[in-house]
KOLNU-466781 format. One record per residue: x, y negated, z of N, C-alpha, C in turn. Coordinates in steps of 0.1 Angstrom, whole numbers, plus 5000, padded with zeros to 4 digits. Each point is the difference from the previous one (the first is absolute). Layout:
<recs>
XYZXYZXYZ/...
</recs>
This chain:
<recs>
756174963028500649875001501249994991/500149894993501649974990501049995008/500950064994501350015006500449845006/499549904993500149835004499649965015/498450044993498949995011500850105013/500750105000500450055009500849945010/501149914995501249975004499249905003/499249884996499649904999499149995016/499750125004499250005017501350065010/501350014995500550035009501449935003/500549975010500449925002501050055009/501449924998501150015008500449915014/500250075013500149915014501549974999/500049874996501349935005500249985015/499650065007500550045018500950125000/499650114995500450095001501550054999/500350085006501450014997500450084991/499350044994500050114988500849894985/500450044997500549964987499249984990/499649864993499150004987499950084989/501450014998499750124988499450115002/500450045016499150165005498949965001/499249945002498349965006499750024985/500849904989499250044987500250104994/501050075004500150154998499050105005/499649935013499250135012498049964992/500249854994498349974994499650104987/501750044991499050024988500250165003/501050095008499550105005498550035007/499849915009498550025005499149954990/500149964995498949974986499850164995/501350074993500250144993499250075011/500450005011499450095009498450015000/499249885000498749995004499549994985/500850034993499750004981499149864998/500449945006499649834997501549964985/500750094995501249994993500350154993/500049994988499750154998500950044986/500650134999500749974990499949924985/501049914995499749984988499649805004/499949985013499449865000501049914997/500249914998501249964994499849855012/501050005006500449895010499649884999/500249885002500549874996501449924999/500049934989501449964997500749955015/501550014999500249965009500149845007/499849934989499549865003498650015007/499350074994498650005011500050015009/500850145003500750065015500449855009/501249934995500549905009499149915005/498849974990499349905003498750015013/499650154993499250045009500050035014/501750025008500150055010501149915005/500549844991500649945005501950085002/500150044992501550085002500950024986/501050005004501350004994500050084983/500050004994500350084987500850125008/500949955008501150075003499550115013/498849975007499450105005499150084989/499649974992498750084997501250104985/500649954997501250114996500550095008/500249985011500850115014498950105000/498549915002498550145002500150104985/499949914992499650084988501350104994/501549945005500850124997500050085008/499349975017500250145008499050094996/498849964998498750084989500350054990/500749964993500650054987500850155002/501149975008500650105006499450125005/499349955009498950105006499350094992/499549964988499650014989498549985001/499449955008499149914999499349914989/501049914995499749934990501150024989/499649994990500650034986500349874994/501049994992500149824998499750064983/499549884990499950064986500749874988/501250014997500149934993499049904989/500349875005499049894988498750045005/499650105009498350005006499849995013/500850005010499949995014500450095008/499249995014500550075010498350095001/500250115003498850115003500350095011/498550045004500050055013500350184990/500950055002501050144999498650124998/499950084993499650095002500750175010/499550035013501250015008500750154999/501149955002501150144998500450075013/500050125000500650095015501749915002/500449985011500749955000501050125005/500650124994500450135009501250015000/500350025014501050075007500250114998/499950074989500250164997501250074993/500249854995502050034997501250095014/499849885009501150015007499350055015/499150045005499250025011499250184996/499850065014499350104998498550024998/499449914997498649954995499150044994/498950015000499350034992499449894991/499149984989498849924997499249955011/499250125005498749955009500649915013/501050085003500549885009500649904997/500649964989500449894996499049955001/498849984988499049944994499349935019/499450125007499550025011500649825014/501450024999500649925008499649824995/500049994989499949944993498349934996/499050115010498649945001499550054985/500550064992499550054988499450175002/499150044991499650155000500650094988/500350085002499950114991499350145002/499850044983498550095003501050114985/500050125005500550104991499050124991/500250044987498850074995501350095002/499550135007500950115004500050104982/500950014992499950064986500950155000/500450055012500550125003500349985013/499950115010500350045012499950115001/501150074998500050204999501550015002/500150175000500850035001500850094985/501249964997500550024990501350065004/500150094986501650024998500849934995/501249965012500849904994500750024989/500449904992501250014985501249945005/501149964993501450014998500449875010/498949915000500449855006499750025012/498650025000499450015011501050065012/500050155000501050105006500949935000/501149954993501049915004500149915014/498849904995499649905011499450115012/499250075000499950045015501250075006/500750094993500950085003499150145004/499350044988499150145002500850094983/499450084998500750084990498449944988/500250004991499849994988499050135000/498549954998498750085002500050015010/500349965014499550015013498749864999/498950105011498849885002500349865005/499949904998499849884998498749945006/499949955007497949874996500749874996/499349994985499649914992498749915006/500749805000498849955003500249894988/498850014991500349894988498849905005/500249864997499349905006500149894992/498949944995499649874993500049955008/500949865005500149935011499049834993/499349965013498849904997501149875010/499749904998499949875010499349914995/499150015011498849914998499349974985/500150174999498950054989500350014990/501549944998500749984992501050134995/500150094990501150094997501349985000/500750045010501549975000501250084997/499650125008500850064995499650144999/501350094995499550164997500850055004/499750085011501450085009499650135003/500850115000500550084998500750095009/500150045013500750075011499850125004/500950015003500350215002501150055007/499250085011500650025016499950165005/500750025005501050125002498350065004/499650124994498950055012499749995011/500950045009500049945015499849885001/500149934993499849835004498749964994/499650094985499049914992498450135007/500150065002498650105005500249915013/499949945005500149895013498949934993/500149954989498849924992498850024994/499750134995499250064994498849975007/499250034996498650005001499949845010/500949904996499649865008500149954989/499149865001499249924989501249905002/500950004987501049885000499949884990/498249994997499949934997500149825003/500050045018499749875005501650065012/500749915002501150015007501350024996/500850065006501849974998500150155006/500950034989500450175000501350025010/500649855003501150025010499450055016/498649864996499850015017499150135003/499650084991498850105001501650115002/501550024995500950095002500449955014/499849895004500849945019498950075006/498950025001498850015008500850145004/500250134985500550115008501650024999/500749895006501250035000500949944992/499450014986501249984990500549834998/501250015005500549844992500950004995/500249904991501249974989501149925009/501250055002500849945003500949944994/500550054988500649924987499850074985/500449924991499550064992501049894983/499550034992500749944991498949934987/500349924996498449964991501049884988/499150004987500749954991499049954989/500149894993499049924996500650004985/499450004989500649974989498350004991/500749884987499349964990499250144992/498849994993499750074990498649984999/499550034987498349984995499150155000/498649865000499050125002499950094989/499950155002499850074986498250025002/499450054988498649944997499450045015/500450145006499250055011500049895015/501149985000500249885011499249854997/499950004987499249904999498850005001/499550104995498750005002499450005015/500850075007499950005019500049855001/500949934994500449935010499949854991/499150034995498949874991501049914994/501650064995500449954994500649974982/500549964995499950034987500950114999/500350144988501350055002501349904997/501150035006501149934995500049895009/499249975010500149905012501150035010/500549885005501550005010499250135011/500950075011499750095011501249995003/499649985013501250085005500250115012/501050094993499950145004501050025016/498850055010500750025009500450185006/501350035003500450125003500750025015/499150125006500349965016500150145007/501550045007499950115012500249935011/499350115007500249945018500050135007/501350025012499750065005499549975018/500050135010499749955010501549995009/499850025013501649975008500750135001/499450134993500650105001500450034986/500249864992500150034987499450104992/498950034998499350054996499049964992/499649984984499449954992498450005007/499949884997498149975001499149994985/500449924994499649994987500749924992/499450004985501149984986498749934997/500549834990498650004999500749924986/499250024986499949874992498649914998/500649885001498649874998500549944986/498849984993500349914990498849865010/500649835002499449925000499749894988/498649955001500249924988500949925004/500849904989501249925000498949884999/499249975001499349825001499350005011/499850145007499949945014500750105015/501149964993501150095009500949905002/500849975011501449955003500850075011/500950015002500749995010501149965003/500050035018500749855008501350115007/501149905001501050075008500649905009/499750085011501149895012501150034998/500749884999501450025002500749925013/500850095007501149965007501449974995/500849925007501649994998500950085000/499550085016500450115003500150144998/498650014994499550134994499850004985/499949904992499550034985501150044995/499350144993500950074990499849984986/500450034983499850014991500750074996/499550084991500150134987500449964988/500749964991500050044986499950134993/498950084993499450134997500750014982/500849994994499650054986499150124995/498949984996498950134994500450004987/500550124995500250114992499349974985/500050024990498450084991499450105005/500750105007499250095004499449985015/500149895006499150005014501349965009/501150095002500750015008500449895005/500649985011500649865008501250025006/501449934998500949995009500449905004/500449985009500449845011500949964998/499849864992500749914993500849965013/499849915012500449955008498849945008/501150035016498949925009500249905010/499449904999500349875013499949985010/500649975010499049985013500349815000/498349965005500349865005501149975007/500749905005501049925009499350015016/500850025007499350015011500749875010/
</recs>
């Protein structure tokens, strides 16, 4: 069915107490959902909109900027509005999260091609981040991460022995390496995680069906448990066109960083803010 023809059999209850702009917000979601709306379809003007459902310019802007936001729909200069090709929407900045459960909460799947799961001698970073000595065993788990079939990302994690032979010989191709470490015990109680810019070099590309020299963005992450004690060190590269992330902010609680990075990598703390409370 056309994205016209779609909207065109569905219809908004002026009874209801729901808000117009949400109803037409909640139709072209359930359209996406039942793929009666699919990426790439391109909407109808928004004069159509008003006419067809009897409503306000000024509602059917409220739907399509909360879609927008959502990232649902994509607006395209001089060509219209289109149904979004869809992005992880992840909490992986500021939250102790994984992918699968992100993706997961969110009614989406993810599927991993497992590209190492062994046990290695750590190097100079690694041993840093756990707090083991430099050549102590390690398990390495390298993972081409899928959503909905889709290549997303390429991650990288490595956990104290004691923590990572907890894994071995389980298939992590399908599931979440947090919830498979809670099953025997292990949880993250805090940890520190940090996001920054950079491109694919040819090998990441080719994983990750991108061109080389495509946006990514690089995730770097420790966590330990409540006896402070390292769990795992992980780097992700995500593709940058279908990656975002979201941060709640409070009044009371939001903090900010100013980082100056070095030429050589290094970082010291420019200054830091707290919101007004």
């Amino acid at each position: 069915m056309a994205t016209a023809d779609y909207l065109a059999a569905a219809s908004i209850d002026r009874q209801s107490a729901a808000p117009m702009y949400d109803q037409l917000r909640h139709l072209i979601i359930e359209g996406i959902g039942r793929e009666e709306l699919l990426p790439g379809d391109q909407l109808p003007g928004e004069h159509h909109l008003c006419e067809q459902y009897g409503i306000s310019r000024t509602v059917v802007r409220q739907a399509l900027a909360q879609l927008e936001h959502e990232g649902v729909l994509e607006r395209v200069k001089g060509k219209g509005t289109f149904i979004a090709r869809p992005k992880t929407s992840e909490a992986l900045v500021h939250t102790l999260v994984g992918l699968y459960d992100d993706v997961e909460r969110r009614g989406g799947h993810v599927y991993s091609e497992v590209l190492r799961h062994e046990v290695e001698a750590a190097d100079a970073e690694v041993a840093e981040a756990l707090d083991i000595d430099v050549g102590d065993e390690a398990v390495v788990l390298e993972r081409l991460r899928f959503v909905e079939e889709e290549p997303w990302s390429l991650s990288t994690t490595w956990m104290p022995k004691r923590v990572g032979e907890l894994t071995l010989g389980v298939d992590m191709s399908h599931g979440s390496l947090y919830r498979e470490l809670r099953e025997h015990g292990v949880v993250a109680t805090h940890g520190t995680r940090s996001a920054e810019a950079t491109v694919a070099s040819h090998d990441q590309a080719n994983l990750l069906g991108v061109s080389a020299g495509s946006a990514l963005l690089r995730l770097r992450s420790t966590s330990w448990d409540g006896e402070n004690q390292p769990i795992e060190f992980f780097v992700a590269y995500h593709r940058g066109d279908r990656s975002r992330f979201e941060f709640e902010l409070r009044a009371d609680e939001s903090r900010a960083s100013l980082l100056h990075i070095t030429s050589e990598g290094s970082a010291s703390r420019a200054g830091t803010s707290r919101a007004a409370t």
